[in-house]
N, C-alpha and C positions, 0 to 999 in steps of 0.2 A: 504494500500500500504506500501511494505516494503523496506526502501532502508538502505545502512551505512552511519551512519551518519558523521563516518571518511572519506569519499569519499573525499571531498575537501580537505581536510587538508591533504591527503596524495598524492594529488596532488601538495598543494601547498610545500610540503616537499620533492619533489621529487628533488635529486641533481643532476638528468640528466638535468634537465632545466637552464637554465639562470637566471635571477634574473629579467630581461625584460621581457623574456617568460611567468612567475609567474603571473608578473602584467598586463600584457594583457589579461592572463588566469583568473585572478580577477579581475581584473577591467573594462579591456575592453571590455573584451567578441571577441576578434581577433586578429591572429596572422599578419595582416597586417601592416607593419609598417606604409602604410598613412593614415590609420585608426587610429592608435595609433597616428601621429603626430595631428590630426585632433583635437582628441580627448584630448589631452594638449592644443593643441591653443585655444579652443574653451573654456577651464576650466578657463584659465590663462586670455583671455581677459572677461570672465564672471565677475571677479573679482573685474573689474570698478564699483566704488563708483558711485551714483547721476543717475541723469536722462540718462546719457553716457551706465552707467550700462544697465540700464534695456532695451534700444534702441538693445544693444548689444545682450544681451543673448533673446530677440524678435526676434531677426535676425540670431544668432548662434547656438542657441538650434535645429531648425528644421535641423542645416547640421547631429546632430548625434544621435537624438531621433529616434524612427520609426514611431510618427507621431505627429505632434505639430497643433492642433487646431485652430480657429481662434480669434483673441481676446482673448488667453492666456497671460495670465503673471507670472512672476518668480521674486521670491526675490532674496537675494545675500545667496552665500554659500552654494548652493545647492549643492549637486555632487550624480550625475549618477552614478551608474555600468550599465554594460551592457546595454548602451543603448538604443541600435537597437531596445531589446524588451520591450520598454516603448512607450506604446500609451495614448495619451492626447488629450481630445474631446475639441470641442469651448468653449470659456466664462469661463474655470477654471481656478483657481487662485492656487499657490504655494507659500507660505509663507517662509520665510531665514531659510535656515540652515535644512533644512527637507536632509533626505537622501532615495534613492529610489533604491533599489538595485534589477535590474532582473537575477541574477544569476541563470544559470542550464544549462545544456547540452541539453536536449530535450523539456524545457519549454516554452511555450509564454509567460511567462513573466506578466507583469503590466500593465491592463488597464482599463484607468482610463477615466468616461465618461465625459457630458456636462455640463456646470454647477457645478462644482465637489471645494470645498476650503478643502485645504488640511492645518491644520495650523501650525506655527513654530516647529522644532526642533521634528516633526512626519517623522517616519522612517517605509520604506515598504520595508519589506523583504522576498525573495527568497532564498528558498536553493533549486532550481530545482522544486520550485511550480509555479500555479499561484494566480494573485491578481487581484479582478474585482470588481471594482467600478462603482456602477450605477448614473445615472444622479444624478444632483440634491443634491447630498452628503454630509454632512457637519462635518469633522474631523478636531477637537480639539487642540489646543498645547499639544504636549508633547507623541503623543501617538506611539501605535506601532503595526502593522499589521506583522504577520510570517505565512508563508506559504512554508510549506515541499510536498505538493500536489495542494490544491487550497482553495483558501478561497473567498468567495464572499457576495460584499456589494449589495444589491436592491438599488433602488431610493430612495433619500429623508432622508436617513438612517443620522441621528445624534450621532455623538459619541463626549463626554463630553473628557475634558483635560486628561492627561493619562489614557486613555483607552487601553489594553492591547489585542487582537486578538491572538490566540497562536494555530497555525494553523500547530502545530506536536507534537511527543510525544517520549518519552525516554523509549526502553525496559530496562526491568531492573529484566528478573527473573533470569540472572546467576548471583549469589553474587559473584564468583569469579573473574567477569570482570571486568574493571573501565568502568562507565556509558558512558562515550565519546568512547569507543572501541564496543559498543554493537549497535545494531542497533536500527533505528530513523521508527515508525511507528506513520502513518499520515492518518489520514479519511475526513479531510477536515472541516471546516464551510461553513455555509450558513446563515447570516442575513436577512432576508428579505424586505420590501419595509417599509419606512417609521414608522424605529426602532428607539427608543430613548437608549441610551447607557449613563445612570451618569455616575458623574467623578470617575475614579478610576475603572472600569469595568473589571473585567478577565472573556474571555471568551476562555473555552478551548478548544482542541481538540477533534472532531466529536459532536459536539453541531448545531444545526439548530435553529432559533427563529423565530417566526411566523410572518409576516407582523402586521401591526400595537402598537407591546406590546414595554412596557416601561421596562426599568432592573434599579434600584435605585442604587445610589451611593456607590462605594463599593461592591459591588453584586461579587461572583464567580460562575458561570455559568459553572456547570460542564456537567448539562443533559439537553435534549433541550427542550425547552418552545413552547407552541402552539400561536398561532394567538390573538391579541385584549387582553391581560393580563396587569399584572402589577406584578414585581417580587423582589425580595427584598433580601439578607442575602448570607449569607456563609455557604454552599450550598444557591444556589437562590433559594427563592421558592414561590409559585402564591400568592400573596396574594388579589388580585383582576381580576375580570372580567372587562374589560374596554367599551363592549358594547352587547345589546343584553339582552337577558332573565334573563342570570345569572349574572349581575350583582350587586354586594355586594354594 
């Protein structure tokens, strides 16, 4: 899928708009102003320190998510975009300071299943993609999921501390261009169910990994891996069978 990757920005550059307009067009995802006010009040009393705090955003989050779970909870400093299209299943947790951004015009957006911890200072980002998180999930401090089409987690899938998802890609064969002016093509990932991801993991664009395999710490994943492995280096590559006949 091919899209520009200047879209937004030449949006956001655009001097027919307002300055207000801009950030409801980034931020909120609506030109409605009670949406917009809704969506400040509810950021602004989020902000409540202590046990005040988290009662608050228990009870604030569902006015302007598009779907808040049961027995979720949220740290402090969170902040949404767009976030009608952020869905959040029962019993997940959100750690402070994580950013979750469903930005795009035609996307659904972020959604994110049961069971699912997401931990501090990880950022889930759209640029008109989607992001799916399957049950069960358990994502790291520090990490970072991008999706310029769609990227998807299976269940149970473990991703260590900065772990890296890079769910687009930069053309780059006119040299005459600067790279932010050319266009942004994107194939998607696919993790599978009950992936282990060490710390430091880059996985890039149009890569699939097979349900059960491990990627060792450090690992750049640039081509995709089959089912039950274990993978290791820069490029990653198999160095073990995890079950079965073939196994080393």
């Amino acid at each position: 899928m091919d899209k520009n990757i200047t879209r937004i920005r030449r949006e956001f550059d655009d001097s027919r708009r307002s300055a207000v307009k801009k950030y409801q067009d980034l931020f909120v995802g609506s030109r409605s102003l009670l949406v917009l006010l809704k969506y400040e009040l509810v950021n602004a009393l989020a902000l409540i320190p202590g046990a005040m705090g988290l009662y608050l955003r228990l009870k604030l989050y569902p006015l302007v998510l598009g779907r808040v779970g049961r027995n979720t909870g949220f740290g402090r400093n969170i902040v949404f975009r767009h976030p009608s299209k952020i869905f959040i299943g029962d019993n997940s947790i959100m750690d402070d300071s994580c950013l979750l951004d469903a930005k795009g015009a035609d996307n659904e957006g972020i959604i994110i299943g049961d069971n699912v911890f997401i931990g501090r200072n990880t950022i889930l980002s759209c640029k008109n993609g989607d992001i799916r998180i399957g049950d069960g999930a358990n994502i790291g401090f520090n990490c970072e999921i991008f999706s310029s089409s769609r990227v998807v987690l299976g269940r149970n899938v473990l991703l260590a501390a900065y772990t890296y998802i890079i769910g687009g890609s930069h053309e780059f064969s006119d040299s005459g261009k600067p790279f932010v002016e050319q266009k942004e093509i994107s194939s998607g990932i696919t993790i599978g169910e009950n992936v282990w991801l060490g710390a430091g993991v880059k996985v890039l664009d149009g890569v699939e990994i097979g349900d059960d395999s491990i990627v060792g710490a450090g690992a750049v994943v640039s081509e995709s891996l089959p089912a039950g492995v274990v993978a290791v280096g820069m490029p990653a590559r198999v160095i073990k069978q995890r079950h079965g006949a073939g196994e080393q």
